[in-house]
DOVEXFI-556673 format. One record per residue (C-alpha): residue number from 1; x, y, z. Coordinates in steps of 0.2 Angstrom, whole numbers, plus 5000, padded with zeros to 4 digits. Layout:
N
    nr      u      v      w
   NUM      X      Y      Z
...
***
This chain:
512
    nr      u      v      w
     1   5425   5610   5433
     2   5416   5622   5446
     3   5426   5639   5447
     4   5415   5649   5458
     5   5419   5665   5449
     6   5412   5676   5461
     7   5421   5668   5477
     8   5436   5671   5467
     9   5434   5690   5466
    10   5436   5691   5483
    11   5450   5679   5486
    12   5464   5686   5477
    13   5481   5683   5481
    14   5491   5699   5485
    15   5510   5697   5490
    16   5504   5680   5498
    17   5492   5687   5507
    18   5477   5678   5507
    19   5460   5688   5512
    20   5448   5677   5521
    21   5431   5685   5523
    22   5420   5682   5519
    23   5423   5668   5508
    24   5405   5671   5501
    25   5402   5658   5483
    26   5387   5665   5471
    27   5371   5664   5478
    28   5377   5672   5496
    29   5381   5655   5503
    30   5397   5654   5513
    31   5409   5643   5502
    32   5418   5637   5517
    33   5406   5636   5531
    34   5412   5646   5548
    35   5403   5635   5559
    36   5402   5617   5561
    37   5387   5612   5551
    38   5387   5594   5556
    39   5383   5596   5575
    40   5367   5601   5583
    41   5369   5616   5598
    42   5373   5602   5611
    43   5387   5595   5600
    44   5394   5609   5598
    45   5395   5616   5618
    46   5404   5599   5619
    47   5416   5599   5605
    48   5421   5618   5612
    49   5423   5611   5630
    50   5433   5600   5626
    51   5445   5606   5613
    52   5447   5622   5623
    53   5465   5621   5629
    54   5470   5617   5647
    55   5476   5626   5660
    56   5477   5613   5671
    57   5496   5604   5670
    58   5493   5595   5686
    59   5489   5581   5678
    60   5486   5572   5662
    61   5469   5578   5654
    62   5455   5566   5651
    63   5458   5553   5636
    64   5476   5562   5631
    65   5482   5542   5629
    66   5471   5539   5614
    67   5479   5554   5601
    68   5469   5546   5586
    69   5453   5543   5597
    70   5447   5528   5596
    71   5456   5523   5580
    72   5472   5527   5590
    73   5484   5511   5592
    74   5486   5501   5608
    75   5501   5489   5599
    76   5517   5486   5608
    77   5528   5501   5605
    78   5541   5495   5591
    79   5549   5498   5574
    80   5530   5492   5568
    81   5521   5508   5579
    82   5517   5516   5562
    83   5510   5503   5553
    84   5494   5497   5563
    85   5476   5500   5554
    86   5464   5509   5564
    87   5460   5501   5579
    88   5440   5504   5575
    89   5438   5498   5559
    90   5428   5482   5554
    91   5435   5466   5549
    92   5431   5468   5531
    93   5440   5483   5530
    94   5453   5472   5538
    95   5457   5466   5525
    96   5456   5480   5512
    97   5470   5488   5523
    98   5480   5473   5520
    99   5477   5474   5503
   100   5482   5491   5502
   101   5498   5487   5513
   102   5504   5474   5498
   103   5500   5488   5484
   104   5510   5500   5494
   105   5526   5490   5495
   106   5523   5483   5478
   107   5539   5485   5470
   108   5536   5492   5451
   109   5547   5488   5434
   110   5550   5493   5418
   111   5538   5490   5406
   112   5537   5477   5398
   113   5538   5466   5408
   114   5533   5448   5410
   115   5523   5454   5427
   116   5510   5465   5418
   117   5502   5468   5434
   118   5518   5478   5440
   119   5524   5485   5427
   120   5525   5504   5420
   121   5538   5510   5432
   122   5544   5528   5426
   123   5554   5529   5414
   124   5561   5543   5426
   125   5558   5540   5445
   126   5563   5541   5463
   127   5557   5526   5470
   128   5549   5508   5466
   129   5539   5508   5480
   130   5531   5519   5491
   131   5536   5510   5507
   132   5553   5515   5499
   133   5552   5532   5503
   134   5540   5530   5517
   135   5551   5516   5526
   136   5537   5506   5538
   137   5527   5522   5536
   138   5537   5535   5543
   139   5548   5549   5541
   140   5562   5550   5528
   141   5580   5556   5530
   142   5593   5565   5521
   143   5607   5554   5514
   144   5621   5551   5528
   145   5635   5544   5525
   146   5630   5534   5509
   147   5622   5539   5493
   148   5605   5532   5498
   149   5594   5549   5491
   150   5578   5537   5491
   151   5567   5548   5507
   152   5575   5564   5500
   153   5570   5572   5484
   154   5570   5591   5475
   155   5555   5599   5470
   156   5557   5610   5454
   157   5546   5626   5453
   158   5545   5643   5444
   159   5537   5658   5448
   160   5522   5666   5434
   161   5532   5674   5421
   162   5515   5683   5413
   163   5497   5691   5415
   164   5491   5675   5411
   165   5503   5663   5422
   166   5498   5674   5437
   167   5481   5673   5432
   168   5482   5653   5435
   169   5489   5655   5450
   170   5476   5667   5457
   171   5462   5657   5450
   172   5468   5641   5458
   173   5472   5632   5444
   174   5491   5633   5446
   175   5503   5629   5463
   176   5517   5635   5453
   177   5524   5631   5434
   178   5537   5617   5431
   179   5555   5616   5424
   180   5553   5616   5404
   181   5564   5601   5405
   182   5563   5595   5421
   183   5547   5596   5426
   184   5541   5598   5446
   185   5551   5587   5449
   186   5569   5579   5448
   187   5571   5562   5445
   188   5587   5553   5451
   189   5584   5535   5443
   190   5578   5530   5426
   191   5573   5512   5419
   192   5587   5502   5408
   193   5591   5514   5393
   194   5587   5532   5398
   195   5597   5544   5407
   196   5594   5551   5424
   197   5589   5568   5425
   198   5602   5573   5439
   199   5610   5572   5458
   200   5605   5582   5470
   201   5622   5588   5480
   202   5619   5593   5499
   203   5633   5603   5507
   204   5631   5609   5525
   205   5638   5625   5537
   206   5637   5622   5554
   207   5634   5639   5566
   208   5634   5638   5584
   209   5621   5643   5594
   210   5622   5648   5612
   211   5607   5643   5622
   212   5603   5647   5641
   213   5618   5642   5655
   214   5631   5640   5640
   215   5625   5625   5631
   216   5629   5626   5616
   217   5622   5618   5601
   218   5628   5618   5582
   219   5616   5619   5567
   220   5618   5614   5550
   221   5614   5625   5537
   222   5612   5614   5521
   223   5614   5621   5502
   224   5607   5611   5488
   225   5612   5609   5471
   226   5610   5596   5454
   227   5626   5588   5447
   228   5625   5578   5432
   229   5610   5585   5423
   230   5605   5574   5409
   231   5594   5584   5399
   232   5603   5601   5400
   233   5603   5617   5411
   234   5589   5621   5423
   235   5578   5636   5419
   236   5587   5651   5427
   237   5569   5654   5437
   238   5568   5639   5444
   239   5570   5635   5463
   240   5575   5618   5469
   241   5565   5613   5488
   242   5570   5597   5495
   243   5557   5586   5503
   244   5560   5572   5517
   245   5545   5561   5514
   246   5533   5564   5531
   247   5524   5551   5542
   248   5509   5543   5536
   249   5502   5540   5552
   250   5482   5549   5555
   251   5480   5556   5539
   252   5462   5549   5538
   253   5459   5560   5552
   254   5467   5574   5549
   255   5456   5572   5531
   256   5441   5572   5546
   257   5442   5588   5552
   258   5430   5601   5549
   259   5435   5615   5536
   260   5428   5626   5549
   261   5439   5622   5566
   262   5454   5625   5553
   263   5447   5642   5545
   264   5443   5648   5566
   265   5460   5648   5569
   266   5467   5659   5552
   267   5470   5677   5554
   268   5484   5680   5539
   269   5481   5700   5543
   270   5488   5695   5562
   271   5472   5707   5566
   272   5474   5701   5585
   273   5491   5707   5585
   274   5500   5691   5595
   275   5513   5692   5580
   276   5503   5674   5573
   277   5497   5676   5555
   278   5494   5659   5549
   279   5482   5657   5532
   280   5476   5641   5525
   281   5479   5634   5507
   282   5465   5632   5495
   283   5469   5620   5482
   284   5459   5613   5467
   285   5454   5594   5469
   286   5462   5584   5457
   287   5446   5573   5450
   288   5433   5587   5453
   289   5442   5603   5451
   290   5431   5611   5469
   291   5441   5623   5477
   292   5446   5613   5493
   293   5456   5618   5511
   294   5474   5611   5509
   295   5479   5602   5522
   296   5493   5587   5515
   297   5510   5588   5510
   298   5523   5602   5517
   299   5514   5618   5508
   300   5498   5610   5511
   301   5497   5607   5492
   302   5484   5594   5494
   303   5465   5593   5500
   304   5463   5573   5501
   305   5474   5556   5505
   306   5468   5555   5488
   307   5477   5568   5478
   308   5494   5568   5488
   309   5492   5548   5484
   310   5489   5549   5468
   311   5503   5564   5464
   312   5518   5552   5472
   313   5512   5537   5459
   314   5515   5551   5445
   315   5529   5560   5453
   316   5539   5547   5463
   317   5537   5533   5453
   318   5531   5538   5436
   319   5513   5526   5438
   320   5497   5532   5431
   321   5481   5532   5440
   322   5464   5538   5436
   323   5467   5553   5444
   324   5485   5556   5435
   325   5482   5547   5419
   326   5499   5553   5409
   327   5511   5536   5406
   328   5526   5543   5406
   329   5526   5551   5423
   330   5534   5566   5423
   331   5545   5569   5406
   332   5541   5584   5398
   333   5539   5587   5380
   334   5558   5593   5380
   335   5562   5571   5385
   336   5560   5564   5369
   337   5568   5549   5375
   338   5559   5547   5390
   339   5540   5548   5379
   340   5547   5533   5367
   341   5549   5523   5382
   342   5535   5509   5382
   343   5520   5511   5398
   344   5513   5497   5408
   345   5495   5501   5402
   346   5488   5485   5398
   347   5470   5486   5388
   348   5464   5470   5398
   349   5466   5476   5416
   350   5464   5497   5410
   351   5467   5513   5403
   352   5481   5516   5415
   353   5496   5507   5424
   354   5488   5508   5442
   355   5469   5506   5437
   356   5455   5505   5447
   357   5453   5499   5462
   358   5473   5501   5466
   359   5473   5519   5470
   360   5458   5517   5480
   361   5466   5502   5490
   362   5482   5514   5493
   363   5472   5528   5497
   364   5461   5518   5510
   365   5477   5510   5518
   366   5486   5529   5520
   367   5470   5535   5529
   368   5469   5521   5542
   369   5488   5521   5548
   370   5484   5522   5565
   371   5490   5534   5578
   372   5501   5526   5591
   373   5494   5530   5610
   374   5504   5543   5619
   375   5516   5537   5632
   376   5519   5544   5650
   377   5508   5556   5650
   378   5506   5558   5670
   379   5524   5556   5671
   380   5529   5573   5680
   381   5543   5579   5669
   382   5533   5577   5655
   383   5517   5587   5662
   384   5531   5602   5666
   385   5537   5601   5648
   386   5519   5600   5640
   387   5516   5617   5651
   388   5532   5625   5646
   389   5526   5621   5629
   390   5510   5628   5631
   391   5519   5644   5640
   392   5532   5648   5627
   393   5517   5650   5613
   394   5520   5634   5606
   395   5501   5629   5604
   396   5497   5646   5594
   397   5501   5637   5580
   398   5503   5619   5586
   399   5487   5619   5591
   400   5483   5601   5603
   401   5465   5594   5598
   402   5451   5595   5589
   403   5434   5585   5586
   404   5433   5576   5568
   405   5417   5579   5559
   406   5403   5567   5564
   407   5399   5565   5544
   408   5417   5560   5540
   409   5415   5548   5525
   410   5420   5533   5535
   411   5413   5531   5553
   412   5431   5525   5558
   413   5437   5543   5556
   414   5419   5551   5563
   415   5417   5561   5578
   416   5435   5557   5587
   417   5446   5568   5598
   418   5463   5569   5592
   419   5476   5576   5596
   420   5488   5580   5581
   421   5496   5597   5588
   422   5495   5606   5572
   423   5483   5620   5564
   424   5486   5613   5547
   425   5488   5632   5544
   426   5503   5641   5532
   427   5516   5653   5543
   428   5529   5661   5540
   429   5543   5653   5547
   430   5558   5666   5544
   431   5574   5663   5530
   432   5583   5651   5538
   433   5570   5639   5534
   434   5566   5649   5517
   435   5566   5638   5501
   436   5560   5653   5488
   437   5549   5641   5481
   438   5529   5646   5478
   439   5517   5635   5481
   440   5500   5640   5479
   441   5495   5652   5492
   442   5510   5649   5501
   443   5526   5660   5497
   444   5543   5655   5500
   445   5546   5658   5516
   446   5527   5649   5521
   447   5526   5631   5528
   448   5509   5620   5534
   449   5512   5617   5555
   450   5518   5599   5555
   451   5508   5587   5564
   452   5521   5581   5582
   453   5509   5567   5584
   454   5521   5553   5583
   455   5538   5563   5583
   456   5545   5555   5599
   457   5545   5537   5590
   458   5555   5543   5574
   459   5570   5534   5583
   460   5561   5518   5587
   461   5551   5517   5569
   462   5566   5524   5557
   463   5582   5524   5565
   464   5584   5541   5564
   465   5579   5559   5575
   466   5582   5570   5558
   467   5565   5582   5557
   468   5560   5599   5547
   469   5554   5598   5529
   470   5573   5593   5522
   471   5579   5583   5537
   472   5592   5598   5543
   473   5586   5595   5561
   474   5597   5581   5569
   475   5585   5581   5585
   476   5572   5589   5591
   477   5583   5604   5598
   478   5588   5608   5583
   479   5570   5608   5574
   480   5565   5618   5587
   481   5580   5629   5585
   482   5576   5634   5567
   483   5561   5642   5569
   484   5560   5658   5566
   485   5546   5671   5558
   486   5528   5668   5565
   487   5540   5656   5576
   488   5554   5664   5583
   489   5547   5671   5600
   490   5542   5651   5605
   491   5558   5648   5598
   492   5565   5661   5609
   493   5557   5658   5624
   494   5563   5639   5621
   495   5579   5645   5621
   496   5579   5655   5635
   497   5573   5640   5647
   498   5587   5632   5660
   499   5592   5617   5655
   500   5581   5606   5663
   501   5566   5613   5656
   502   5570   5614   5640
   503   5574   5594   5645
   504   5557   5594   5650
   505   5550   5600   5635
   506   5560   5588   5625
   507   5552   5573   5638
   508   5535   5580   5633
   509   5539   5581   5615
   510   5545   5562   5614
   511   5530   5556   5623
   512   5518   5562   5608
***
């Protein structure tokens, strides 16, 4: 494992603080480059001229339609619009993305099982597949009105307790540390003979909130609990953070940009003093322990497709993988039940329940979920919403577009204009969105800017307008609503609007 020793001497984590500069590894080369090193000079005048944002709202700017660039989908828009490959990929890797498609609504059992391709499920679980959390690749939901919990689950986590803990955590090698029963994460199914870990219990408090001209609009507060824990009381240190599972939709490219263009846009000591601070995650690489740019999962706990793929195998479903090669998912020594349970490792097809090429297969078809082409974008309400947007500091931290890298590591993904409206960077986004929960870098109060591309066909994909990382937002007033920290003078300004413009905002919104 490569631990740059010296690099880490001059990252240390203080009170969530990350220091940036000047990210120098032994031998005096910059660790994480601070300018594009795959583009020649005339490259990279383009790339600059054409990320730089607009300031013209007259009109739609040149190639808005294609978001993804020129892997971005042209399909029909309907409940399918997540679910297209890459509309610039070749015919043979066609068919690996279809192959990867029937692996990733595979349905898993308990082992054993007659179907030894499929078996190893658990023994503790969320989910059997992960279209079943990811439903036609997009966004989950908190339970309404039944007791379906499959999108929505809790994440376990406890602080550093010692020297040595916090020493793991500044060095990299920990996010946080697990329940001692529990693990990272709880489990709300179990195959045939074991015991659940628990329920997660949501409660909500509504609080109105008066937006400009009297409109009002309610909020819900949710609070979280576990009933019917099956294995004891939780650690007393232990925070439990619901996560609603996210769109898959341009993960490729958002894998594709280059650690630079993020890195440009960090200041976590808010040095310019427009009240911004947002830092990126570093996180360890699961197979080569390199010391990576987070830029996956709500905390930005993940550097790849790769690892967030293969952590929901171990965590959601309790499948090994190459990358995650413990059996019995996530029991902890404390299960004893749950590590007599029998694995799917078969000896003729590999060492591990998902072997070789399955993770690959998954992890190709996550990054090559095409982005569906914008809609509307000359539409004139829309054009006043996208420059209100812009206006109310919207783009410090959802920034519009960037220029892949042109060495991406498959040409589909190479050199494209996107336009995910994120920086992939952690803020502070005030209490009220607050889970306690360390992740890494990120503190409790810290969350990686959410890619909007997609976020106006939530309703026509899922069913559904629920956002934020535990689903509280009923609509896209709402999300925007609870922002507050690094946040709340966009959210201010947002609020302050007439009513038709904060209409027009929403317009613009729903035609990402």
């Amino acid at each position: 494992m490569r631990t740059h020793r010296s690099f880490l001497m001059l990252l240390p984590v203080l009170s969530g603080a990350l220091v940036l500069a000047p990210l120098i590894a032994s031998g005096g080369d910059p660790l994480f480059p601070t300018m594009r090193t795959d583009l020649d000079a005339k490259d990279q005048k383009r790339v600059a001229t054409v990320t730089r944002p607009t300031t013209d709202f007259g009109k739609a700017e040149q190639f808005e339609t294609m978001a993804g660039g020129a892997a971005t989908s042209r399909a029909d828009v309907n409940g399918d619009a997540f679910s297209h490959f890459s509309a610039n990929i070749t015919f043979a890797e066609e068919e690996t993305f279809k192959l990867g498609n029937a692996l990733f609504t595979k349905l898993w059992v308990s082992a054993p099982s007659s179907t030894q391709a499929s078996d190893g499920l658990g023994p503790l679980f969320n989910a059997r597949a992960c279209q079943s959390c990811h439903l036609k690749d997009g966004r989950g939901h908190p339970p309404e009105g039944s007791a379906d919990a499959t999108s929505i689950f809790l994440r376990l986590g406890r602080p550093a307790r010692t020297e040595a803990e916090r020493k793991q955590i500044a060095d990299y090698e920990k996010l946080n540390f697990p329940d001692a029963v529990y693990g990272e994460q709880l489990q709300d199914l179990a195959v045939p003979g074991l015991k659940a870990e628990g329920r997660m219990q949501i409660s909500y408090q509504e609080t109105p909130v008066t937006l400009a001209g009297g409109e009002v609009v309610h909020l819900r507060k949710p609070s979280y609990s576990v009933s019917d824990l099956g294995y004891g009381p939780l650690e007393g240190d232990v925070t439990i953070s619901p996560r609603v599972s996210p769109p898959m939709i341009g993960m490729g490219l958002i894998q594709a940009i280059h650690d630079s263009d993020i890195l440009a846009k960090a200041d976590p000591d808010d040095k310019d003093g427009d009240g911004i601070s947002g830092k990126p995650a570093l996180v360890r690489d699961h197979k080569t322990g390199e010391l990576k740019i987070g830029r996956f999962g709500f905390k930005a706990q993940n550097a790849s497709v790769r690892d967030q793929s293969s952590l929901a195998f171990a965590g959601d479903m309790g499948i090994s993988t190459p990358d995650n090669p413990f059996d019995h998912g996530d029991c902890t020594k404390a299960e004893t039940d749950c590590l007599a349970m029998p694995t799917g490792v078969q000896a003729r097809l590999g060492p591990v329940e998902a072997p070789d090429p399955v993770l690959g297969l998954v992890t190709f078809y996550s990054e090559n979920l095409a982005v569906p082409a914008r809609r509307n974008i000359s539409d004139k309400t829309v054009l006043k919403g996208k420059e209100l947007f812009y206006q109310s500091g919207c783009t410090a931290c959802h920034t519009p577009k960037f220029v892949t890298r042109r060495d991406a590591g498959n040409p589909a993904q190479a050199f494209q204009l996107i336009w995910p409206y994120s920086d992939f960077l952690l803020h502070d986004m005030g209490d009220g969105l607050a889970d306690g929960q360390q992740v890494g870098v990120a503190d409790g109060n810290e969350w990686r800017t959410q890619p909007l591309w997609g976020a106006g066909l939530t309703q026509t994909v899922n069913g559904h307008t629920f956002f934020l990382h535990d689903g509280r937002a009923r609509n896209l007033t709402e999300a925007i609503l609870w922002h507050g920290g690094e946040a709340q003078k966009a959210r201010d300004a947002f609020a302050a609007l007439p009513k038709d413009d904060r209409a027009a905002v929403l317009k613009f919104l729903e035609s990402l």
